[in-house]
C-alpha positions in Angstrom: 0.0 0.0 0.0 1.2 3.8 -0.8 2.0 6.0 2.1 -0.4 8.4 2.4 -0.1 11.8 4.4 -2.7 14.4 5.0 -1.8 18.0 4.8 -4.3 21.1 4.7 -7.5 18.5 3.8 -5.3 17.3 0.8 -4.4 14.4 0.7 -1.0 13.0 -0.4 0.0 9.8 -1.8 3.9 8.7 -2.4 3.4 7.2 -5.9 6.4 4.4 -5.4 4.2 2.1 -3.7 5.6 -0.7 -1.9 8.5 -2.8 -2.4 8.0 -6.3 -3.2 9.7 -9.3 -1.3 12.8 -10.4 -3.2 12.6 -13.8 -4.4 13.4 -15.7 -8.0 12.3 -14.3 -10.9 11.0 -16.5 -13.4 9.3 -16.4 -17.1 6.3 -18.6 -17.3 7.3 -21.6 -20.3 6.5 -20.1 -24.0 4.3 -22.7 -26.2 6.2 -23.8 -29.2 3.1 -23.3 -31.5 0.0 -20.9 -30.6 -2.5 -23.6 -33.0 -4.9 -24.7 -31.0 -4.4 -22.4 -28.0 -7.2 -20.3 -25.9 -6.0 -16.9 -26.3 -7.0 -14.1 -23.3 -7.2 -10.7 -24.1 -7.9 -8.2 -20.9 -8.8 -4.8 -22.0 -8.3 -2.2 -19.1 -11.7 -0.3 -19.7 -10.1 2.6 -21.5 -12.0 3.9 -24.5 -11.1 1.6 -27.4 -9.2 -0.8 -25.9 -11.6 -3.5 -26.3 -12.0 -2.4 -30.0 -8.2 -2.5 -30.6 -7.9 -6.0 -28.9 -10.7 -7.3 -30.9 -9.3 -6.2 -33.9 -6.1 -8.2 -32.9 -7.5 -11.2 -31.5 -9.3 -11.5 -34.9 -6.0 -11.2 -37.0 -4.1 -13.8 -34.6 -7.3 -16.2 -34.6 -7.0 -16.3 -38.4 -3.2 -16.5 -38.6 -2.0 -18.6 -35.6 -5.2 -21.2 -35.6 -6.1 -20.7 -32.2 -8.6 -22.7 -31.1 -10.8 -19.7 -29.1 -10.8 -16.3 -28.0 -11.7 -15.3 -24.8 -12.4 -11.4 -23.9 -12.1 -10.1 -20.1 -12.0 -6.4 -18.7 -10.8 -4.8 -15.9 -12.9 -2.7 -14.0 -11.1 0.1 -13.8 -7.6 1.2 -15.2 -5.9 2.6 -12.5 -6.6 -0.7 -10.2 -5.8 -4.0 -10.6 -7.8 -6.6 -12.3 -10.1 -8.2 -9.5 -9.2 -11.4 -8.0 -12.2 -13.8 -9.9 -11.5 -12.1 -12.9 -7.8 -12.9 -12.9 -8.9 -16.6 -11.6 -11.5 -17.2 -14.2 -8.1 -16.5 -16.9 -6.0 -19.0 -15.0 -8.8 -21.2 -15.5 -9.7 -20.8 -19.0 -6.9 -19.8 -21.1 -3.6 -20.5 -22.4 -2.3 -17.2 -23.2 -2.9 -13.6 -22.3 -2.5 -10.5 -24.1 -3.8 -7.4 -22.2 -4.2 -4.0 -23.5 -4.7 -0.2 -23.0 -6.7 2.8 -24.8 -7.4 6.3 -24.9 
């Protein structure tokens, strides 16, 4: 959580967050081959973004032979996807591509 500090009924908030707990860093295994994969795509509730990712997921469904597309959004931009959304991706797709408008 971001410190927050009060001062003359405004409220301030230290933008740098917190640190997270060092640990291994890993990449998650790449599929050799997209055919036949359940692609994600998570638009972030900007204006267009679910156009734009449409758009793509059409072009990659055609060129890569996936087997399905699967569209989620985020409720809000500026917060993070909410926990049974990012769930119902874990359970339901292979790949995620997430994307931003304006």
């Amino acid at each position: 959580m971001a410190e927050t500090v009060t001062v003359r009924n405004m409220r301030l908030v230290n933008p740098t967050g917190t640190s997270l707990s060092s640990g291994e860093f890993r990449l998650n295994e790449r599929p050799d081959s997209l055919k036949g994969k359940t692609l994600g795509l998570l638009e972030n509730s900007k204006a267009n973004s679910d156009k734009v990712l449409y758009e793509l997921g059409q072009m990659l469904k055609e060129k890569y032979d996936l087997k399905d597309i699967l569209y989620f959004g985020k409720h809000s931009a500026s917060l993070p996807t909410k926990p049974d959304v990012v769930q119902d991706m874990l359970n339901k797709i292979d790949i995620l591509i997430t994307g931003i408008g304006d």
